[in-house]
C-alpha positions in Angstrom: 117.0 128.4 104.1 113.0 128.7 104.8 111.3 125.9 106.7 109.4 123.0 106.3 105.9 122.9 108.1 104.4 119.5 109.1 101.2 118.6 110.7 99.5 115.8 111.8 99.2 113.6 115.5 102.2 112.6 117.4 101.0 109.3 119.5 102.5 106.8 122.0 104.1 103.3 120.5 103.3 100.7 122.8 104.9 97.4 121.9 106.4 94.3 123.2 109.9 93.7 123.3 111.6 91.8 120.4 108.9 90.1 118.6 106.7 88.7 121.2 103.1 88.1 120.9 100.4 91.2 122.9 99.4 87.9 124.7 102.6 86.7 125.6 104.2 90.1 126.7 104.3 91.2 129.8 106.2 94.4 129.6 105.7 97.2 126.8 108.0 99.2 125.2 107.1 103.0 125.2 107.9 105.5 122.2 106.5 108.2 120.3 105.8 108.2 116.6 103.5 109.1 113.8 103.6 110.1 110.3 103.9 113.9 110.0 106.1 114.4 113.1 108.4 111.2 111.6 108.8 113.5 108.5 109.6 116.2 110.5 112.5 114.3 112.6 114.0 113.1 109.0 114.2 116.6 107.5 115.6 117.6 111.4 118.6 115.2 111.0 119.7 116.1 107.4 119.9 119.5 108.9 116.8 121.3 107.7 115.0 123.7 109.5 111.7 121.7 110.5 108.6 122.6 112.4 105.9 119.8 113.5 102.7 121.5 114.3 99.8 118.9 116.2 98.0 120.1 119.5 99.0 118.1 122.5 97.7 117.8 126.0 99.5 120.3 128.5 100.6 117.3 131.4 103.7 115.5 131.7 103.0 112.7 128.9 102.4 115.6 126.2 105.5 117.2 127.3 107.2 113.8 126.5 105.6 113.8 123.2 107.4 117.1 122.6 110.9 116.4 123.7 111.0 113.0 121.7 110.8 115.8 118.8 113.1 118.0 120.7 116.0 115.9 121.1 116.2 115.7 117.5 116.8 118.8 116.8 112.8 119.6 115.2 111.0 123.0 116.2 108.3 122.3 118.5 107.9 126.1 119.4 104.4 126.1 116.8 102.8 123.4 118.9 99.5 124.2 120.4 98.7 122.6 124.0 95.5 121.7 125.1 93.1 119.1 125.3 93.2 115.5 127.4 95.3 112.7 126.4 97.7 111.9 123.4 96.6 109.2 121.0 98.3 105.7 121.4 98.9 102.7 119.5 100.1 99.3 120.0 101.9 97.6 117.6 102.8 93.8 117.1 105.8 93.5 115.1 105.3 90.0 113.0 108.1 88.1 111.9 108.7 85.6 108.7 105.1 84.5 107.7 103.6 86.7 110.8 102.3 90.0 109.6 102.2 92.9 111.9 99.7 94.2 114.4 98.6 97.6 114.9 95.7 98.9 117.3 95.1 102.6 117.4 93.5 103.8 121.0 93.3 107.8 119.4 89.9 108.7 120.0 89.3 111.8 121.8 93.1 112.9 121.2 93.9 116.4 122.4 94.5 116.8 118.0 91.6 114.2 117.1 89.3 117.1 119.2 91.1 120.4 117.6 89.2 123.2 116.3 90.4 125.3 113.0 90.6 128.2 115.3 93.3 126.6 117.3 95.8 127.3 114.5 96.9 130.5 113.2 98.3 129.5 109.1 99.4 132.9 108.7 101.6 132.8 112.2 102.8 129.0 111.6 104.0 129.4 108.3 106.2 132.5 108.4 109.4 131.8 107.2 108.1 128.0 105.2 108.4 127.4 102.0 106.9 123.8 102.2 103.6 122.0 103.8 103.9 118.5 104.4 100.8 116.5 105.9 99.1 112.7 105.2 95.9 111.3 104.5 96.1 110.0 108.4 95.2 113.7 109.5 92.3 114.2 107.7 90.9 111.2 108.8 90.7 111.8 112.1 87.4 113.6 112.0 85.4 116.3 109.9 86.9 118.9 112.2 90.5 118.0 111.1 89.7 117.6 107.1 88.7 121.4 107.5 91.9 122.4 109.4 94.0 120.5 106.8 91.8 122.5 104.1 92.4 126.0 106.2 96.3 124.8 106.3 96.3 124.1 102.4 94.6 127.2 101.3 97.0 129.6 103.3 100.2 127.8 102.0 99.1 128.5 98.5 98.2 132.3 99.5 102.2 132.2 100.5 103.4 130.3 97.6 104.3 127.7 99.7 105.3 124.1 97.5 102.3 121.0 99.5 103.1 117.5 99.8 100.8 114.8 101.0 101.4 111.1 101.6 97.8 109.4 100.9 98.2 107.1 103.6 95.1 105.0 103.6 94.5 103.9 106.6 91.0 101.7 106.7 90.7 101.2 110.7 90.4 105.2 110.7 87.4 105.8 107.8 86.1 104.3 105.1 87.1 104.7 101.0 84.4 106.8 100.0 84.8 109.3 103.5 88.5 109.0 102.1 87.2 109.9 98.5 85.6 113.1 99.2 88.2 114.7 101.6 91.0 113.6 99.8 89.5 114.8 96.2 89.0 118.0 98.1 92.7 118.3 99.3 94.7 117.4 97.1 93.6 120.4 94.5 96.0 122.2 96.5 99.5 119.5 96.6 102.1 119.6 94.1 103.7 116.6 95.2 101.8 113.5 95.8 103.3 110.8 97.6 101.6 107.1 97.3 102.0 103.3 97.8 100.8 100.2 95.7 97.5 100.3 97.8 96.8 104.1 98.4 96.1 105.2 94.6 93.5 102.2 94.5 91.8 102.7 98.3 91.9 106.5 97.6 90.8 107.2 93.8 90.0 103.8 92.8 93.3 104.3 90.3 94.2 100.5 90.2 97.8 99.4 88.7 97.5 96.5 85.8 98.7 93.2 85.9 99.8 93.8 89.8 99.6 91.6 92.7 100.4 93.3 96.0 100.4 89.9 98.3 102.0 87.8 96.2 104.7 90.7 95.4 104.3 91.0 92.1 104.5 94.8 90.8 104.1 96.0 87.3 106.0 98.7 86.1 104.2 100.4 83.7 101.0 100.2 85.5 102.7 102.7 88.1 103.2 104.6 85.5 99.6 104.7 84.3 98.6 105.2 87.7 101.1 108.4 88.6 99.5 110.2 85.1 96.0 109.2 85.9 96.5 111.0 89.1 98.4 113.8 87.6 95.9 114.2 85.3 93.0 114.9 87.5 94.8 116.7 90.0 97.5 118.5 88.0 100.3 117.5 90.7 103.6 118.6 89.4 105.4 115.2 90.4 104.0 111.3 91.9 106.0 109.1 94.0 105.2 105.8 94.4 106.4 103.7 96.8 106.9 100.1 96.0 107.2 97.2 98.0 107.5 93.3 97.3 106.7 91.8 100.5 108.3 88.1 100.3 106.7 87.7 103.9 107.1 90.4 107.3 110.9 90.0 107.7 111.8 89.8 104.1 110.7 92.7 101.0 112.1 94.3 98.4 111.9 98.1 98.2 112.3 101.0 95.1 110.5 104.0 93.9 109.1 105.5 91.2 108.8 109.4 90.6 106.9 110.7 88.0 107.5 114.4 86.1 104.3 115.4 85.5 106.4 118.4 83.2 108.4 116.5 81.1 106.1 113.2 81.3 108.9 111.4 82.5 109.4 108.6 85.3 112.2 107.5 87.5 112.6 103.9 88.8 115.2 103.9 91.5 117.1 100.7 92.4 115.9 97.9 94.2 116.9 97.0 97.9 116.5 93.5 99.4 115.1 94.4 103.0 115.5 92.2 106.3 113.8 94.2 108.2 114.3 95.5 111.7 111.1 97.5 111.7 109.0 99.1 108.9 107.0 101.4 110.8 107.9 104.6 108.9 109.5 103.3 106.4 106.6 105.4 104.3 107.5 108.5 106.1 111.2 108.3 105.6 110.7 107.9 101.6 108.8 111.5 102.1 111.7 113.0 104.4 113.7 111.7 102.0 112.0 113.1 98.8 111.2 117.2 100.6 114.7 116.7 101.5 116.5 115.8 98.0 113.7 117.9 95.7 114.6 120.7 98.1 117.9 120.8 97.8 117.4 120.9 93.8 118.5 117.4 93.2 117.2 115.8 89.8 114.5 113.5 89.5 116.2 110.8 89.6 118.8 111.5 92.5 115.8 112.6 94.5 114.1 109.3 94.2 117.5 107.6 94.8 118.0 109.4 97.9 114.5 109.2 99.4 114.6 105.1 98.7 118.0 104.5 100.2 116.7 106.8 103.0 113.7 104.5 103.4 116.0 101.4 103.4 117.8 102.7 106.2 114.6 103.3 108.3 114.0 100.0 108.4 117.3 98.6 110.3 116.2 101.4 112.7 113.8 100.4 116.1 110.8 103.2 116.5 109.1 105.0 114.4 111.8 108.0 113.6 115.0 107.5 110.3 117.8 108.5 112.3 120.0 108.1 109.3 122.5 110.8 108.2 122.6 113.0 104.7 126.0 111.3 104.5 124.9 107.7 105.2 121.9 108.0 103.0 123.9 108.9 100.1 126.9 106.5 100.6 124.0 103.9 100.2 122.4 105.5 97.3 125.9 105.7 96.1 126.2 101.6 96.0 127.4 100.9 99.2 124.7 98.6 101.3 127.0 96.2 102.5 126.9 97.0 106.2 130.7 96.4 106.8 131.7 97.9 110.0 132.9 101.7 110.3 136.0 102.1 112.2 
């Protein structure tokens, strides 16, 4: 089977052991993670052939980037080394009533400083049938919006199926920068993956009788929202993520995927979460969804699979779903009730 091709920054987690405050820690726990390259490590583990592409310093702590991909199986061989240091972040994880922290410490990254003629398309995506990036990428910097662009434009030249994950992310630009490079973009994806938030931040596309804090989500103003998008950017298929936080260790978690074809949507199931950690919980519903639309699952098995993926991710520590293909599907299947395996 071809590959899938992801692309984005690969950074160092820095966080305090169990759920300790920055102040009150004095010992850090080190990781790697980030959206594209947590994608990557999904699709690796349900035994897909996947490629993270990123540029990353050539010293020891970029070679540790590389074999936290490694060890899971995802080709690194596409990764372009240069630059000075790797992007971190630090990340509080709250607890109850506590939200979470996150600090990103990613400027002058060895990708944040890239140029477009670091990457050869044509090279990278021999043998892919799918792109996969996020709105995080982009972000970055003017340099990366026109590497994104350059990677969009020769996966369509191939034929290549593009998937992007809107990803807001407000510490990194502002709505309107976010406006004009993600209108720009995403006339080239086919399958847009979105939250509660992004569609609004993004496009200003804003879901009726909806309140995100208080958990409250309206159905069929998802469904508005997936045509309106549909509609101006002719994707074949929206996923929306949806989450009902009750507070940081409690939320409940489904999906909806719209069929842009056959103006049809499918709302998976809903999971009550106590969650372990929710960073990439996001990035597994996108593993989750290449993985199960790939593999020419329906609509709605696709959106069952990539939730119950998702679900998993967040009894997991770190950013990366180790989950199994079998596991995820036993859950999507009905069985969440954690009983030992013996």
């Amino acid at each position: 089977m071809s590959k899938v091709v992801t692309f984005g920054e690969l950074m160092i987690r820095l966080q305090p052991y169990h759920h300790e405050r920055f102040v009150q820690a004095d010992h850090l726990y080190f990781s790697f993670g980030g959206g594209e390259a947590n994608v990557a490590v999904s699709l690796a583990n349900y035994g897909v052939d996947a490629a993270f592409v990123t540029k990353l310093p050539s010293h020891v702590i970029g070679q540790c980037a590389v074999n936290s991909l490694r060890r899971y199986g995802v080709d690194t061989s596409l990764i372009v080394r240069g630059g000075e240091r790797v992007g971190i972040y630090f990340n509080e994880k709250g607890a109850s009533q506590r939200p979470s922290v996150c600090i990103y410490d990613r400027a002058h990254s060895a990708i944040q400083e890239a140029a477009p003629s670091d990457f050869d398309w044509d090279a990278i995506f021999e043998g892919a049938d799918w792109f996969h990036f996020t709105g995080i990428t982009p972000a970055l910097g003017p340099n990366l919006v026109e590497i994104c662009l350059e990677a969009c434009r020769a996966a369509k030249k191939k034929g290549m199926k593009i998937s992007c994950d809107l990803n807001y992310r407000g510490k990194l630009w502002s709505r309107t920068q976010a406006r004009a490079a993600m209108t720009k973009l995403c006339e080239y994806v086919d399958i847009c993956i979105s939250n509660e938030e992004d569609a609004k931040d993004v496009f200003g596309i804003e879901a009726a009788a909806t309140d995100i804090t208080a958990g409250q989500l309206n159905r069929e103003g998802y469904r508005s929202v997936a045509k309106q998008l549909t509609e101006r950017f002719h994707f074949e298929k929206v996923a929306i993520t949806l989450r009902e936080s009750k507070s940081a260790s409690d939320n409940d978690w489904s999906a909806m995927l719209y069929d842009a074809a056959s103006d049809e949507c499918f709302f998976s199931k809903k999971y009550h979460l106590h969650i372990i950690d929710r960073i990439g919980g996001g990035d597994s519903f996108g593993g989750g969804l290449i993985y199960a639309l790939r593999s020419g699952k329906n609509d709605l098995e696709a959106v069952e699979f990539a939730v119950a993926a998702s679900a998993l991710k967040h009894s997991i520590e770190g950013d990366y779903n180790l989950a199994t293909v079998s596991e995820v599907e036993k859950l999507a299947g009905g069985d969440g009730s954690g009983r030992v395996q013996r």
